[in-house]
LOROGU-885374 format. One line per 3 residues: for each residue x, y, z of N, C-alpha, C, O. Coordinates in steps of 0.2 Angstrom, whole numbers, plus 5000, padded with zeros to 4 digits. Example, Ala and Ser with C-alpha at 12.3 -4.5 7.8 and 13.67 -1.06 7.14 Angstrom:
<rs>
5066 4972 5039 5062 4978 5039 5066 4984 5039 5071 4983 5042; 5064 4989 5035 5068 4995 5036 5064 5000 5039 5067 5006 5040
</rs>
This chain:
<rs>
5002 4983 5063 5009 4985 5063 5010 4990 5057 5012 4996 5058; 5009 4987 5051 5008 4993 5047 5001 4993 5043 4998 4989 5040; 5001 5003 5043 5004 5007 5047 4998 5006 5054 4992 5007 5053
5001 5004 5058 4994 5004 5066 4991 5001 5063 4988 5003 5058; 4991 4996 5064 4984 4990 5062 4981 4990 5068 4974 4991 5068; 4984 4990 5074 4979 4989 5079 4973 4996 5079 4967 4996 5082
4975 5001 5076 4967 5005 5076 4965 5005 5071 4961 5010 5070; 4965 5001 5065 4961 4999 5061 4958 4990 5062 4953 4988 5059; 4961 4988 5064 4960 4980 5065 4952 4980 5070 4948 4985 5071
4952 4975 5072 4945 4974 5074 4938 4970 5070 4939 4965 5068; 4933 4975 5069 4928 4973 5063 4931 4973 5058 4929 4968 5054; 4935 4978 5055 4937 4977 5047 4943 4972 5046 4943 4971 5040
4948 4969 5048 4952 4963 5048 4954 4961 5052 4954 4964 5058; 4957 4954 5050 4960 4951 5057 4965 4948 5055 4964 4945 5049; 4972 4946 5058 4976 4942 5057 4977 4936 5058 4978 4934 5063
4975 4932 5052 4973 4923 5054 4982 4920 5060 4987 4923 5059; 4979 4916 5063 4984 4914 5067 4988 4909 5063 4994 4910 5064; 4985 4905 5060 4985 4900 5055 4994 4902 5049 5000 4900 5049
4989 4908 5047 4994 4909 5041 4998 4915 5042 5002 4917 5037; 4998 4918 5048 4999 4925 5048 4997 4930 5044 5000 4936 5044; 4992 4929 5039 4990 4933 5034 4984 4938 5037 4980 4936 5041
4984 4944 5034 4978 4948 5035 4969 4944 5032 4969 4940 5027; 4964 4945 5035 4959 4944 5031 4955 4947 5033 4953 4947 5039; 4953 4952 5029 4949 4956 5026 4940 4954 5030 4936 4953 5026
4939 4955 5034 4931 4956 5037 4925 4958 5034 4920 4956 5032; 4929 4967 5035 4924 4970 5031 4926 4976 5024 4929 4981 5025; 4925 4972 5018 4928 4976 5011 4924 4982 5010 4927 4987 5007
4919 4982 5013 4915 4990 5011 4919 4996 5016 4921 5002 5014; 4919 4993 5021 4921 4998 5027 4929 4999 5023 4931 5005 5022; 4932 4996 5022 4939 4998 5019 4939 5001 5013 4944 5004 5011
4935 5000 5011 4935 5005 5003 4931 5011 5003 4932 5016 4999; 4927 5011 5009 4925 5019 5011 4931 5023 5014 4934 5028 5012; 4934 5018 5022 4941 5021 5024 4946 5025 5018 4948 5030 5019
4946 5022 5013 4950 5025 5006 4950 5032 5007 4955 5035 5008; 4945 5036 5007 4942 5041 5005 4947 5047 5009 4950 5052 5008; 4946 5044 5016 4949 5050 5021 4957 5047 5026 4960 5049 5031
4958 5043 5023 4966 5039 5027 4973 5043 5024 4974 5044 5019; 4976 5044 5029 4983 5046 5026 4986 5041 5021 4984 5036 5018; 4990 5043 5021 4994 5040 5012 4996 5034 5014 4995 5029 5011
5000 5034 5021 5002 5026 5022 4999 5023 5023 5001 5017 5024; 4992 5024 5025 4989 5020 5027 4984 5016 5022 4982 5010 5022; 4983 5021 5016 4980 5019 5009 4983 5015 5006 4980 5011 5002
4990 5016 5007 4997 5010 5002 4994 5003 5005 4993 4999 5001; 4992 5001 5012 4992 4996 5016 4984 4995 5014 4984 4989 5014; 4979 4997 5013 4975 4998 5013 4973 4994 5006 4970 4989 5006
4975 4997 5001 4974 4996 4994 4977 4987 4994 4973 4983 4992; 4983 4986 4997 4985 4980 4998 4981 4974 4998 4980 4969 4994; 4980 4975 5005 4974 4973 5007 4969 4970 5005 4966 4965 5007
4965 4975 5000 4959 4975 4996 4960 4971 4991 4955 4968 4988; 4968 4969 4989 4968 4966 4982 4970 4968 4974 4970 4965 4969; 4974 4977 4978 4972 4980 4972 4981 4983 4971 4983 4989 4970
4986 4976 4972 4994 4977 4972 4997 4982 4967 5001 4986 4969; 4993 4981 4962 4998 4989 4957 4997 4994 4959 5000 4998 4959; 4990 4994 4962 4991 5002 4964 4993 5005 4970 4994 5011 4970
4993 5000 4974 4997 5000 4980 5003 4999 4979 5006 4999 4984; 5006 4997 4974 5015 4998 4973 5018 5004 4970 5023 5006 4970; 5012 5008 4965 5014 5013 4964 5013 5019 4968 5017 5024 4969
5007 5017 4971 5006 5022 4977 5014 5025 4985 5017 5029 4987; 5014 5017 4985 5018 5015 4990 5027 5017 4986 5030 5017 4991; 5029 5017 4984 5034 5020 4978 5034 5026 4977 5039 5029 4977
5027 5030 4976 5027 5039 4976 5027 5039 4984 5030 5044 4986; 5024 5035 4987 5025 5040 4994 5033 5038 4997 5036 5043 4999; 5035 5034 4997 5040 5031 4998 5048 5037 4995 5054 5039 4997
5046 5038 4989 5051 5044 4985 5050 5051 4989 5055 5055 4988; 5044 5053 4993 5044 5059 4996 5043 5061 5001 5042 5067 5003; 5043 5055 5005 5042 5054 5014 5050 5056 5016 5055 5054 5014
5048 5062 5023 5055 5062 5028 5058 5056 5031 5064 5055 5030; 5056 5053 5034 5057 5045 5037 5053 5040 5031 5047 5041 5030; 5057 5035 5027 5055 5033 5023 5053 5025 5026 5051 5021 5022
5055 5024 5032 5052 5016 5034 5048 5014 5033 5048 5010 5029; 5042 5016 5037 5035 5015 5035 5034 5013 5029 5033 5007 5028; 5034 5019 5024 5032 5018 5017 5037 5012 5014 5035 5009 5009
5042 5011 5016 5045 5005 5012 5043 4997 5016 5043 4992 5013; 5041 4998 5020 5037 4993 5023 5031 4990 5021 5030 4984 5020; 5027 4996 5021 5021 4995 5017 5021 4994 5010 5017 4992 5006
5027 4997 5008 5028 4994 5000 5029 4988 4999 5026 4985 4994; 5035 4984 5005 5036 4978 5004 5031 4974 5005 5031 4970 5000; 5026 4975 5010 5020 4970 5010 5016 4969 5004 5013 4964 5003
5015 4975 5000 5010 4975 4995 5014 4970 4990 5011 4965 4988; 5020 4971 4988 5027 4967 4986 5023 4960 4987 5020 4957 4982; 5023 4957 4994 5024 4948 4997 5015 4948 4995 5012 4943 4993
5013 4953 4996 5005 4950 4994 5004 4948 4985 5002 4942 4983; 5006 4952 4983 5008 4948 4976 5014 4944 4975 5017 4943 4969; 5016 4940 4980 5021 4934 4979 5026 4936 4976 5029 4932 4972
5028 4944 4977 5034 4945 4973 5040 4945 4977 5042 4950 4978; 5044 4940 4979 5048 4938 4983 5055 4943 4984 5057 4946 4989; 5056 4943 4977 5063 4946 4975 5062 4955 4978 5065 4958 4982
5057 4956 4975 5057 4963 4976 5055 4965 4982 5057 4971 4984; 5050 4962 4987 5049 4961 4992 5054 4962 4999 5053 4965 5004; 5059 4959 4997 5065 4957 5000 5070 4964 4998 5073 4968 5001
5069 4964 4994 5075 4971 4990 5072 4975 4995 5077 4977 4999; 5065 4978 4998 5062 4983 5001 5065 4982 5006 5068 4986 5008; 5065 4976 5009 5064 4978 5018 5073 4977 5017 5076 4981 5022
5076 4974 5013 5085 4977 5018 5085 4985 5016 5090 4989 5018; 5082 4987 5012 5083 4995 5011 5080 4997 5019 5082 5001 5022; 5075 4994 5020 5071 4997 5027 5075 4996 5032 5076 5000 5037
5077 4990 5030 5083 4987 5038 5090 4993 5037 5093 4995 5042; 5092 4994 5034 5097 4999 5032 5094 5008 5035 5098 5013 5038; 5088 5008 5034 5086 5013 5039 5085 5013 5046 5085 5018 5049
5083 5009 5047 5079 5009 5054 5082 5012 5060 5078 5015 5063; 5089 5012 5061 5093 5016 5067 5093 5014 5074 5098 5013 5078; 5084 5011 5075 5087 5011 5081 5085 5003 5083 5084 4999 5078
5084 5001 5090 5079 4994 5090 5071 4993 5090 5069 4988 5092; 5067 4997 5088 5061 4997 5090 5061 4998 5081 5057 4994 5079; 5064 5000 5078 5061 5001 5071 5065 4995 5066 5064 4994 5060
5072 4993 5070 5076 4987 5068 5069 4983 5069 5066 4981 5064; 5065 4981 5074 5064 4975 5075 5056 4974 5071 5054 4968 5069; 5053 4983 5068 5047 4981 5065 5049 4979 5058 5046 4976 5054
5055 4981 5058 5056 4977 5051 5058 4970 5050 5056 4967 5045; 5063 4967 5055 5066 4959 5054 5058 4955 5057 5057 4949 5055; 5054 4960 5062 5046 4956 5062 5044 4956 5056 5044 4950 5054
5043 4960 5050 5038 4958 5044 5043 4956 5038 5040 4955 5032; 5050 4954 5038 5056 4949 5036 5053 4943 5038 5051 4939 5033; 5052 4942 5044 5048 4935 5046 5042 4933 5043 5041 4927 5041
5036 4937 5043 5032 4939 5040 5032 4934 5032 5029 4929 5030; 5036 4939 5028 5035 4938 5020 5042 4930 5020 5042 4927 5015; 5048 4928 5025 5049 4920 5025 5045 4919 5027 5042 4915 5023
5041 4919 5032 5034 4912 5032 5029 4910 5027 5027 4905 5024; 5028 4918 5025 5025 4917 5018 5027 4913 5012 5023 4911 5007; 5034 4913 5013 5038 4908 5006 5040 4902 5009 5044 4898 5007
5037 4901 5015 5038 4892 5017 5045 4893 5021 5046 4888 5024; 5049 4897 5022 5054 4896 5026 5056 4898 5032 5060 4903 5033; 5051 4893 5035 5050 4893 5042 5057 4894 5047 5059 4898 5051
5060 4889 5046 5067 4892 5048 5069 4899 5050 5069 4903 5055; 5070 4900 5041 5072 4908 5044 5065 4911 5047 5065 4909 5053; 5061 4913 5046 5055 4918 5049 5056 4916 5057 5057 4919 5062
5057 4909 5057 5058 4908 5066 5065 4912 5070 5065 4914 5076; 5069 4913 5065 5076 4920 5067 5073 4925 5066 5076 4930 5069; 5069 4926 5063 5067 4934 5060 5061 4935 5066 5063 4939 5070
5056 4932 5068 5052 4934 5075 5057 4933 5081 5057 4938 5085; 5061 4928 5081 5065 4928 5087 5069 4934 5089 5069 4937 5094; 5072 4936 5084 5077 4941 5083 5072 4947 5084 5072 4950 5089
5068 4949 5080 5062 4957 5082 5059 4956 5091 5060 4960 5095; 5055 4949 5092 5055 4948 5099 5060 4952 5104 5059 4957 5106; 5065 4950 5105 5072 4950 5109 5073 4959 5108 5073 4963 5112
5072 4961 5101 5074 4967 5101 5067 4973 5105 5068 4978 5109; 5059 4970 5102 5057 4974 5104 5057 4973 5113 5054 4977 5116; 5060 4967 5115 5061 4967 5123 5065 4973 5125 5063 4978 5128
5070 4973 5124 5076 4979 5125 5073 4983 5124 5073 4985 5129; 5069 4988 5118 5069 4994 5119 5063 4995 5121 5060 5000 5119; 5061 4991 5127 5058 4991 5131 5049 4993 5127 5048 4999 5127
5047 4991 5126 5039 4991 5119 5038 4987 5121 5041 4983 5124; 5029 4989 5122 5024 4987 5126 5022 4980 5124 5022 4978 5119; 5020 4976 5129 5021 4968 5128 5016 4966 5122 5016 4960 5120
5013 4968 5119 5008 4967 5114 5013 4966 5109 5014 4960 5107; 5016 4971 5108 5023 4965 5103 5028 4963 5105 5033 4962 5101; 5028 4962 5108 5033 4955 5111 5029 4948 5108 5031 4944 5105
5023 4949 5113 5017 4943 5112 5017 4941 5103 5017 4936 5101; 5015 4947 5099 5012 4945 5093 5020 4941 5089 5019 4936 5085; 5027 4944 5090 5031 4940 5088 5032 4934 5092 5036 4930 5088
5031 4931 5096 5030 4927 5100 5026 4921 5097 5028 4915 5097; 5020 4925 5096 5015 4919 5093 5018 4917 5085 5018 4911 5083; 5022 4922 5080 5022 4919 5076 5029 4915 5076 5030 4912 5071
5035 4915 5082 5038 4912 5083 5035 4905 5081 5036 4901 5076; 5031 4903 5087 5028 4900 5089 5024 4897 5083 5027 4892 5082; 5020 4899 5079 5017 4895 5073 5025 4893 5068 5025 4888 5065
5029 4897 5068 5036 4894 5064 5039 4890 5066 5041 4886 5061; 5041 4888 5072 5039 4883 5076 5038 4878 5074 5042 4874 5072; 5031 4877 5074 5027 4872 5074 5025 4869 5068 5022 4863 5069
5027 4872 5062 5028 4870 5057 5033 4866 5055 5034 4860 5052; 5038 4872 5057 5047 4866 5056 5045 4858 5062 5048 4852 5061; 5043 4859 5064 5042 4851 5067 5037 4846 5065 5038 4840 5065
5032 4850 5061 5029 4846 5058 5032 4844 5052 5030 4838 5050; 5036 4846 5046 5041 4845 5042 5043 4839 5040 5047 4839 5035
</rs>
């Protein structure tokens, strides 16, 4: 999701069902990817790898000079939740949410809001935040792959809050 994971997913990561976290496959092929990927793509990239400062400064310079600043402040936010930085994390996506305009881009943000609450154990909200991105990517009519993937982590939020 950010940015397109689905054409870089596959052999080089996958998203555990478990935890909704990215895991990392193959570290080589991602650190050659480095070399020739667009800039959002490197913010998420570097992430990914492990290598949070530089992926928040990256993602802060790109984020300061992109026309549409969503993306970049998404992928900033994730690098943010990957170092457990809650506060600043969160500061990110309601500036994203403050952009978004429309529902397709409302929804990729309140999905990865769900995202970094599951991440901080509060399944509750994350289950409004998938729900609510769900519903929205239904109306703006977006291809059932996300529908499905907020769905499932509904579904793991869910299942959590009952186990509780």
């Amino acid at each position: 999701m950010i940015p397109d994971p689905d054409q870089v997913q596959g052999s080089l990561w996958r998203t555990d069902p478990i935890t909704l976290r990215e895991i990392v496959l193959d570290r080589e092929a991602l650190w050659a990817r480095l070399d020739s990927c667009p800039a959002l793509e490197r913010v998420w990239i570097l992430s990914l790898l492990g290598q949070p400062e530089e992926a928040i400064h990256a993602g802060h310079a790109l984020a300061a000079t992109a026309r549409d600043r969503l993306l970049p402040l998404l992928v900033l936010a994730r690098a943010y939740q990957r170092q457990y930085a809650w506060h600043e994390a969160a500061r990110v996506h309601e500036e994203a949410l403050q952009l978004a305009g429309t529902r397709f881009r409302e929804a990729m943000v309140r999905y990865q809001i769900g995202r970094r609450l599951f991440d901080e154990a509060r399944y509750r909200e994350a289950a409004a935040e998938f729900e609510w991105a769900r519903d929205l990517y239904r109306t703006s009519n977006t291809p059932g792959q996300m529908v499905r993937t907020c769905q499932d982590a509904l579904d793991r939020a869910r299942e959590l809050l009952t186990g509780l």
